[in-house]
N, C-alpha and C positions, 0 to 999 in steps of 0.2 A: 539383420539382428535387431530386435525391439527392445526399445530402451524401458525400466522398469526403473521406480525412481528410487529402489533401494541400492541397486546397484550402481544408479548414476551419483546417490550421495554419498556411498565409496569411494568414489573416483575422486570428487569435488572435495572428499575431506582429505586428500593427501596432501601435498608438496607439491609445487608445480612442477612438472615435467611435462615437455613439448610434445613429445611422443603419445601420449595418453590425450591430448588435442586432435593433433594433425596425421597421428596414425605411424605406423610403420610397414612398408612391405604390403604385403595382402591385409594388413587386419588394419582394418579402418577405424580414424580416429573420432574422438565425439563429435569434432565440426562438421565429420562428414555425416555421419546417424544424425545429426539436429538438422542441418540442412541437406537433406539426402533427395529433395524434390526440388534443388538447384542447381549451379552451377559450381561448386567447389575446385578452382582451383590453387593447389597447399601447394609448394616448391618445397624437393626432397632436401634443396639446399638453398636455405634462406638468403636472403644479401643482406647487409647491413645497409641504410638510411642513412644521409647526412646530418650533420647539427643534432648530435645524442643531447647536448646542454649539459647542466649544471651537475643536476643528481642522478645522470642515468650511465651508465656506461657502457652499453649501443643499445641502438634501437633497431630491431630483425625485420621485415619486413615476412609474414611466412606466411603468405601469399592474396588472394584474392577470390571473395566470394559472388556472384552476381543473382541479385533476386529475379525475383518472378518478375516483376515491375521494370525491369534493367536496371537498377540501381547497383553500383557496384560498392562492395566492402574491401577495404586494405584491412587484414587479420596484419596485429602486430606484436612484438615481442620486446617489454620492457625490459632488462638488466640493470637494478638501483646500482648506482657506484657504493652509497654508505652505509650498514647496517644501520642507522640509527633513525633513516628514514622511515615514518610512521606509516605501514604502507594500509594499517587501517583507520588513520585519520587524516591521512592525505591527500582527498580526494582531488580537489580542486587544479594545485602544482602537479598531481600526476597525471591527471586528464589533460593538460594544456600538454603535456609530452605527445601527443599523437592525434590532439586535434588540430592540431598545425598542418598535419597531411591530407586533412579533406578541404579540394580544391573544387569541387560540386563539378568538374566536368572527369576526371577520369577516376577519382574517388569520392563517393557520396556519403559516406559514413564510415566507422571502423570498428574493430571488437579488438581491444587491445587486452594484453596479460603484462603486469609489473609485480616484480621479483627479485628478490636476493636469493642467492644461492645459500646461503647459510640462515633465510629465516623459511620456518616452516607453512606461513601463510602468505597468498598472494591478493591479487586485486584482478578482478576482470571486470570490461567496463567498456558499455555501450556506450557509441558515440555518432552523433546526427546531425548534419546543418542543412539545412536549406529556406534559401535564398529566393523572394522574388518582387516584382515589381510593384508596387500601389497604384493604388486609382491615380494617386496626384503626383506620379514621378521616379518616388523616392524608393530607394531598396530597401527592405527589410530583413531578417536572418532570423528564424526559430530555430533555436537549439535546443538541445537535449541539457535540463539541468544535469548541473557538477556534480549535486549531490544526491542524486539518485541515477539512475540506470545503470546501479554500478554496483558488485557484490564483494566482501571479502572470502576467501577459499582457503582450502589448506586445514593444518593442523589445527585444532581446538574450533573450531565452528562447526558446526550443526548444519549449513548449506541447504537445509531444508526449503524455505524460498525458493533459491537460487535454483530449484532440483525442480521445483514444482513448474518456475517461470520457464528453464530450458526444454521441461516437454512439453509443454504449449504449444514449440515450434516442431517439435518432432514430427516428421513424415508430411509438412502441409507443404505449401506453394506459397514460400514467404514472400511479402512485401516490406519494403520499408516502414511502411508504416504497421506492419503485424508486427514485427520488431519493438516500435515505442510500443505498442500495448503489452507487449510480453514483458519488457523490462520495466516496465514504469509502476511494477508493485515491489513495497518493502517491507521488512520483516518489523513488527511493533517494536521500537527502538527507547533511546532516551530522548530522540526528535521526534516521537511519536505525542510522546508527553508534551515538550515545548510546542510543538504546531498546534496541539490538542489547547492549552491554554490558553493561545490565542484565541482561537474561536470562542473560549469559555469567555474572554474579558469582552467580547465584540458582543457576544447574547446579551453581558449586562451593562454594556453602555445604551444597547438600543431600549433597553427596561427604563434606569436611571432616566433616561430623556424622554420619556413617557409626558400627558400633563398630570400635574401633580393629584386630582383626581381619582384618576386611572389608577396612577401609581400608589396609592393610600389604598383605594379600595381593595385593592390587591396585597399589599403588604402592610398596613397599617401605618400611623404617623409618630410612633415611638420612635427612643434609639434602638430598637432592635429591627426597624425594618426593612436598612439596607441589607442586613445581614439574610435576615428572611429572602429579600431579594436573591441574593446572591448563594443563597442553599438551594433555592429552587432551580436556578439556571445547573447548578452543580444536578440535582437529580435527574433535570430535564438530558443534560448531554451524556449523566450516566447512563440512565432507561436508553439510550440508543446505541454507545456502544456495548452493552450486554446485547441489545436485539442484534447486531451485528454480527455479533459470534453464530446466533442460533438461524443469523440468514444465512453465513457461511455453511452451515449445519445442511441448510437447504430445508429447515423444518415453516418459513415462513410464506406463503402465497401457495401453499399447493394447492393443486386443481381441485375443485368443488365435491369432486365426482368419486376422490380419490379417499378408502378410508383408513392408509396408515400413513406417516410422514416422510413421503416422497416425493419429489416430483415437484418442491420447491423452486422457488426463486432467488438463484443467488444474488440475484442484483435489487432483491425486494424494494429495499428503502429509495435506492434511486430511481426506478421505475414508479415505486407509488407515487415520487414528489414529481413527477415528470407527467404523471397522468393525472395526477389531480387540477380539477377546473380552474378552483381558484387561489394557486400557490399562495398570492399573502393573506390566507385562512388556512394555512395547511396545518397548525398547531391547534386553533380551535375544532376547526371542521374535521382531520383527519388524524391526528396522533392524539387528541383525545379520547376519540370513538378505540383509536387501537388500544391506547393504555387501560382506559378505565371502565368499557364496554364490551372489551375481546380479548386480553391478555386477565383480566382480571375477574370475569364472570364465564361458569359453565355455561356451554350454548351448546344450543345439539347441532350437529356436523360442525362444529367448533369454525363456522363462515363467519368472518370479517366481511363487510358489507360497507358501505360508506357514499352518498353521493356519487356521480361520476365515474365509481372505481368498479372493475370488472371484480363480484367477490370472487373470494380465494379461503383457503382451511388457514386458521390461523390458533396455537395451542392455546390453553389455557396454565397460567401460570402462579402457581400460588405461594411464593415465598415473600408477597409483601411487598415489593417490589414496586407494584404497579396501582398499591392502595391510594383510593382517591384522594386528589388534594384538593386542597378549599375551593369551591363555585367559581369567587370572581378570579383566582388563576386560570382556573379554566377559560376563562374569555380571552386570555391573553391572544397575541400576534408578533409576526417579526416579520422581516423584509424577505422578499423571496429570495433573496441574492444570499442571505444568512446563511438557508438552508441548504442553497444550492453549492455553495462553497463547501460546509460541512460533508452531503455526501459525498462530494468530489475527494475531500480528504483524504477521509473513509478509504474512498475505494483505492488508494496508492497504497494502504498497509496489508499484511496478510494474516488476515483475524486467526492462528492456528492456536492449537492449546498449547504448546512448549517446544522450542526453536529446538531446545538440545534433548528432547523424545528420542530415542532412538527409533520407533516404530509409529510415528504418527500418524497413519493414515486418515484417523477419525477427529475429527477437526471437535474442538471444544473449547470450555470459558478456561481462561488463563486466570486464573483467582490471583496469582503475582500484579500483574497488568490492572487488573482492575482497582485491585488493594491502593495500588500505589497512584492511580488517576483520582480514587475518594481523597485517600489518605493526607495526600500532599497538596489537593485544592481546601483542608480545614483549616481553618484560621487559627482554631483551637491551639493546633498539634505546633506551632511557634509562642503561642501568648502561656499555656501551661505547658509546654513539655511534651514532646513527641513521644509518640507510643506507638506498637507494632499491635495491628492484629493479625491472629493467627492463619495463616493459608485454610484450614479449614471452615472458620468462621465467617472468611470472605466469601 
């Protein structure tokens, strides 16, 4: 039976029940439909694990998946002892419940579920270690961060992520490492914002340190030109996450050849910064040309063209957006490492239009999301008074 992901975010929006996992009888459970080109094997009757700790009150063991790679999964089963455990901010202490059991020779990772019988939401959550030698000796250990590979389910979420990442795996021939890639995207959060600001404060330390020069002729030598400063890095990182909705769209690098919007690239922005010659010119040399040469003027077969870069159909866009800013900004630069961090960000979230859609199939802008990435980077909105603009406006 093929999994359809309206049906699998039924499933994921209920209560956790084991049986709807690991199956019962003849009707097989989702672990087995998501890994059905492995080796699944569930126990009809679980064991319990030694050393439950502090907040859990047993840990099941239900049983054992092996990849395509021979990597083997212990599938586990948390039971919290205390209702009051936070089991959707508790990432960290409840991940340490079950990373304790990969010992990298007879388990090499895990897929654990933690639950209270009386709360309606649970936690599922990938888990990874491996271990190996350096050149000079020493071991080393990559893991899977805490705070991510890891979903909350059940009642009141939307599971939509979670829905999209689990049929990823459906019907392939997993690896361990198809696994990090499948879990390692999250749904645009309130960490989405804080991780986001960082990068915004890193674009305008590398400005700020500029020679003063550079930095005047670009922003001028009033008191107002830090601020100048720092509304352009605001524009600059917004102009990319709106392009990131419309790559998720798939409407950005389609084929030359092609004359309606298909056949994009979803991984646009990270492919362009990967194929461009010379990364610490990628702002002047190439998201210039896109902002204010090919997002911003009709061009016939609407081809983005650029040094270096294989063209591709790129839309033309005209809400303003992408209306040219002052010359010498344009000359600007950043470090390639800036950039390469940013898309890397990027690509851990999952640009959709609304977690709690019921039908979202058609991926779009989140005017929410965006609102509140302008909104709360204005200086303004603390010094007079905070003010809402309206979702449609946005």
């Amino acid at each position: 039976m093929s999994l359809a992901i309206v049906d699998l975010r039924h499933v994921l929006r209920q209560p956790y029940l084991r049986a709807d996992w690991t199956g019962t009888g003849t009707t097989p459970g989702l672990l087995r439909q998501l890994f059905a080109q492995t080796q699944a094997d569930l126990r009809v009757a679980p064991y319990a694990v030694e050393s439950a700790g502090d907040i859990a009150r047993q840990i099941l063991q239900l049983g054992v998946i092996t990849l395509a790679d021979g990597k083997r999964l212990g599938v586990f089963e948390v039971e919290l002892k205390d209702i009051s455990t936070k089991i959707a901010r508790n990432r960290v202490q409840l991940r340490d419940l079950a990373r304790r059991f990969i010992d990298e020779a007879t388990i090499h990772g895990a897929l654990a579920f933690y639950f209270h019988p009386d709360v309606g939401e649970y936690r599922f959550s990938f888990i990874s270690r491996q271990s190996r030698i350096e050149a000079d000796g020493t071991l080393s250990a990559k893991e899977t961060h805490p705070k991510r590979f890891t979903y909350v389910l059940g009642e009141g979420n939307a599971c939509t992520t979670a829905a999209q990442r689990f049929l990823t795996l459906a019907g392939k021939s997993s690896a361990l490492t198809t696994l990090i890639d499948a879990f390692s995207v999250e749904k645009l959060s309130d960490e989405f914002f804080s991780e986001y600001k960082e990068r915004y404060q890193a674009f305008c330390l590398h400005l700020q340190g500029l020679p003063e020069v550079v930095r005047q002729r670009a922003f001028g030598k009033d008191e107002k030109s830090d601020k100048l400063l720092r509304d352009f890095v605001k524009k600059l990182l917004g102009r990319l996450v709106f392009l990131h909705f419309l790559q998720k769209k798939g409407w950005l690098g389609a084929p030359p050849e092609r004359t309606d919007w298909t056949g994009g690239d979803r991984r646009f922005f990270l492919h362009l910064f990967s194929s461009f010659p010379k990364p610490e010119k990628f702002y002047s040399g190439c998201l210039v040309q896109l902002f204010f040469e090919t997002l911003n003027v009709r061009r016939e077969g609407h081809l983005f063209e650029v040094d270096g870069i294989k063209p591709s159909r790129v839309p033309y866009l005209n809400g303003g957006l992408f209306d040219d800013d002052p010359p010498p900004t344009q000359r600007l630069d950043f470090p390639a490492a800036l950039f390469q961090d940013l898309f890397d960000f990027f690509e851990r979230f999952n640009f959709t239009i609304d977690e709690n859609s019921p039908d979202d199939h058609e991926v779009g802008i989140d005017p929410e999301m965006l609102g509140r990435i302008f909104e709360n980077l204005l200086e303004e909105n603390k010094e007079k008074g905070a003010y809402y603009t309206r979702r449609e406006v946005v």
